[in-house]
C-alpha positions in Angstrom: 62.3 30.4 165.7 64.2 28.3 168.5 66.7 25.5 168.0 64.4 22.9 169.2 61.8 23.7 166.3 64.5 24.0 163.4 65.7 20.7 164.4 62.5 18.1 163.4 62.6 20.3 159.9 66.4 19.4 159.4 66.1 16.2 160.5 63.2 15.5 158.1 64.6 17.3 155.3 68.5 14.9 155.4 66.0 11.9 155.5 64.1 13.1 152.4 67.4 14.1 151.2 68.9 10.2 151.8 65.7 8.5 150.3 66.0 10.6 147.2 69.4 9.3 146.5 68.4 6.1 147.7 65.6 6.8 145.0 67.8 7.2 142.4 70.4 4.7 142.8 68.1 2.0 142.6 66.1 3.0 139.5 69.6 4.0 137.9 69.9 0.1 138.9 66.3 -0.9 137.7 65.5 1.7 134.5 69.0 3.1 133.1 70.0 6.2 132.5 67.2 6.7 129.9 64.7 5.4 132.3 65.9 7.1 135.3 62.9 9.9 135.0 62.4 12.8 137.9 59.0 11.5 138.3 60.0 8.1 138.9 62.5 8.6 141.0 59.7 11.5 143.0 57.3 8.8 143.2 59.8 5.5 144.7 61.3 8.2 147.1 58.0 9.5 148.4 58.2 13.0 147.2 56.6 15.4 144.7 58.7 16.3 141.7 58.7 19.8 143.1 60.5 18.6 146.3 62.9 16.9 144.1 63.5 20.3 141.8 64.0 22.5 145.4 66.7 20.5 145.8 68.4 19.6 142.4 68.0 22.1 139.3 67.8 19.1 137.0 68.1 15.1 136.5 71.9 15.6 135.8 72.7 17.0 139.4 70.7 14.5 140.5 72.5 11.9 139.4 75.9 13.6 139.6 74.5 13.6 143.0 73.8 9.7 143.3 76.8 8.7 141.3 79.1 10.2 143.7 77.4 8.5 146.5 77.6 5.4 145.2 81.3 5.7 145.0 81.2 7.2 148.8 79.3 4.4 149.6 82.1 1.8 148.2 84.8 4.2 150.6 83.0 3.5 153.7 82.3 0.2 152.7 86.1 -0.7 152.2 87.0 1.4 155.1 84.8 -0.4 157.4 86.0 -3.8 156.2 89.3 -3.0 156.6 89.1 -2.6 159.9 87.5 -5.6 161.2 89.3 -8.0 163.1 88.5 -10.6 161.0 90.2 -8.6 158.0 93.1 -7.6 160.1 94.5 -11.1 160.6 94.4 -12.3 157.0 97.9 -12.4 155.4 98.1 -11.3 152.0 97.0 -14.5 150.4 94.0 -15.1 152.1 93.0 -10.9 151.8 94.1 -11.3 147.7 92.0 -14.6 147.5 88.8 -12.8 149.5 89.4 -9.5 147.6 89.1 -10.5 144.2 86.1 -13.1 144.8 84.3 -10.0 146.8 84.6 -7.7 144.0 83.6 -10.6 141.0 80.4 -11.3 143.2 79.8 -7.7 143.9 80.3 -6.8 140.4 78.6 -9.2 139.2 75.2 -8.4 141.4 75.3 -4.5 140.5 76.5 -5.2 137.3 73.6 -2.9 135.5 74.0 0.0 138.3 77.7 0.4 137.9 77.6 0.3 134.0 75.3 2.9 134.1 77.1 4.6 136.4 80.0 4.2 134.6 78.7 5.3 131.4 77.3 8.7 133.3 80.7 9.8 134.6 82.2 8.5 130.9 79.9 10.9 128.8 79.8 13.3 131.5 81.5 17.0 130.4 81.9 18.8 133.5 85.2 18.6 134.4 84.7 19.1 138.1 82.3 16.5 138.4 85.0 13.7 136.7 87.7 15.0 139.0 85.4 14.3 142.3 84.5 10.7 141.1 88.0 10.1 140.6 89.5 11.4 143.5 86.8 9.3 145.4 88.0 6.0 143.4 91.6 6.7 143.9 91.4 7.2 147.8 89.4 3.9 148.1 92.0 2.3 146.2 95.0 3.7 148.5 92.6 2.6 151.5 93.3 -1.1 150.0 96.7 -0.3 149.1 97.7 0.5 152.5 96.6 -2.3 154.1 98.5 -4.8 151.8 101.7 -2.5 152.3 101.6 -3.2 155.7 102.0 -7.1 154.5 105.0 -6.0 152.1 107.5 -8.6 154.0 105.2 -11.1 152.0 105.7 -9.5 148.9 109.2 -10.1 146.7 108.4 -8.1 144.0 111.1 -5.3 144.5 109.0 -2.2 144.8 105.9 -3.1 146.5 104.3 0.5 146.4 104.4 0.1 142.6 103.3 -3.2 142.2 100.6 -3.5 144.7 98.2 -0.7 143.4 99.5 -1.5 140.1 97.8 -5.2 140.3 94.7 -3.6 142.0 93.9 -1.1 139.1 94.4 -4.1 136.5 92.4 -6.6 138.6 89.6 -3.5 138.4 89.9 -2.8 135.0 89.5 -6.5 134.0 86.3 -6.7 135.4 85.2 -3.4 134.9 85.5 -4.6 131.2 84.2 -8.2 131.3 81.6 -8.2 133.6 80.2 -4.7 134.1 80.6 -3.0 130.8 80.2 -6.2 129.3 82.8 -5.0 126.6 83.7 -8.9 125.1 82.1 -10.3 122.2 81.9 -13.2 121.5 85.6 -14.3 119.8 86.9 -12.9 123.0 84.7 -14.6 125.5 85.6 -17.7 124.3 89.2 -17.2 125.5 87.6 -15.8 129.3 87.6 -18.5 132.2 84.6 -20.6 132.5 82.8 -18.7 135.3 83.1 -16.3 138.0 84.6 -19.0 140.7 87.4 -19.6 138.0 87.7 -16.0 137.1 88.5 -15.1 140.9 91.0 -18.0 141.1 92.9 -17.1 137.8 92.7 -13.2 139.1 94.3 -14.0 142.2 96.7 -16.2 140.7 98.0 -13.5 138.7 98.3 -11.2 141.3 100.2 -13.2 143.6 102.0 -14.5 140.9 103.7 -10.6 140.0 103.7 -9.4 143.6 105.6 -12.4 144.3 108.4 -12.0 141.3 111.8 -10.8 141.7 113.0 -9.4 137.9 116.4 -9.3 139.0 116.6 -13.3 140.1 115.4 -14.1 136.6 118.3 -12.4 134.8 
C-alpha cells in the first residue's frame, strides 16, 4: 500500500482519536466520573463503542487518557500566553494581579471538570499514571515560575527562586480547595472573601505582599 493511501486513514484515525478525548472531557465536565459511560462518550464523539475499545482497553485508560490532556492542554495554554507580547511587557504586579483573576475565573468556569479530574488522579492507584499528571503540573508551574524570575529585581524577598513558586503552589492550593473541590463548609466560608473579584484582590495582595518582604529588615 503507498504512502499516499495510508495517509487519509492516519489522518482520519488522530481526528477520531482528538474527538474522543474531546468526547470525554466534556462529559467528565457534564456527567462525573459515575456518569462518564463508554457509550456516552461513543455516541457525543461520533463513534461506535467498538472504535472506542480498539483504541482504549477500558473507561479508566480512557480517562487516564483525557485527564492527562487536560493537564497538556493547561501547558500549551500557559506556554502560549507567556509568550505574547502583551504578557511580555507586564511587570510583576500587573502579571500577579492578571494571574490570579485568570485562574479564579477559570476555576471557577471548569469547576466540575477539574474536581472530577482531580478526584480521578486522587483515587487513582497506578503509580505511573500519578507521576505523569504531576510531572505535567510541575513543568507548567516552572513555565510561570520562570517568567516571574526574570522580574526578580522587583522582588525583595531574599531568595526569589523559593518564594516565587512557593506563592504559586499556595495560591493553587487555595483555590483548588475553595472553589474546585469545594472543600469549605459552612463555619469556614463565612471567614472566605465575599466573592471571586475580592478573592483575586486579597490573593494577589498576599502574594505581593511576601515576595515583597525582606525577613532580615524586620529583625
Amino acid at each position: 500500500m503507498s504512502a499516499k493511501a495510508l495517509a487519509p486513514k492516519q489522518d482520519r484515525s488522530r481526528e477520531s482519536s482528538k474527538r474522543l478525548l474531546k468526547a470525554t472531557v466534556e462529559t467528565l465536565g457534564e456527567k462525573g466520573l459515575d456518569g462518564c459511560t463508554i457509550p456516552r462518550i461513543a455516541a457525543k464523539a461520533g463513534l461506535s463503542p467498538g472504535s472506542v475499545y480498539r483504541r482504549y482497553p477500558d473507561k479508566d485508560a480512557l480517562l487516564q487518557a483525557a485527564v492527562l490532556a487536560i493537564l497538556e492542554g493547561s501547558e500549551k495554554g500557559i506556554k502560549a500566553l507567556l509568550a505574547s507580547e502583551e504578557i511580555q511587557k507586564m511587570d510583576l504586579k500587573t502579571f500577579a494581579e492578571f494571574l490570579v483573576g485568570k485562574s479564579v475565573v477559570s476555576q471557577r468556569t471548569h469547576s466540575k471538570l477539574l474536581r472530577e479530574a482531580r478526584q480521578f488522579v486522587l483515587s487513582h492507584k497506578n503509580g505511573r499514571f500519578i507521576k505523569k499528571a504531576d510531572e505535567i503540573e510541575v513543568r507548567t508551574l516552572r513555565l510561570v515560575t520562570e517568567f516571574m524570575i526574570s522580574r526578580r529585581n522587583q522582588i525583595k524577598h531574599p531568595d526569589p527562586a523559593l518564594a516565587i513558586p512557593f506563592a504559586l503552589m499556595v495560591m493553587s492550593f487555595a483555590l483548588m480547595h475553595i472553589i474546585v473541590l469545594d472543600a469549605c463548609s459552612n463555619d469556614w466560608i463565612s471567614l472566605l472573601p465575599k466573592d471571586d473579584e475580592v478573592l483575586s484582590r486579597e490573593l494577589t495582595r498576599l502574594m505581593l505582599a511576601y515576595w515583597e518582604s525582606d525577613p532580615k529588615k524586620s529583625k
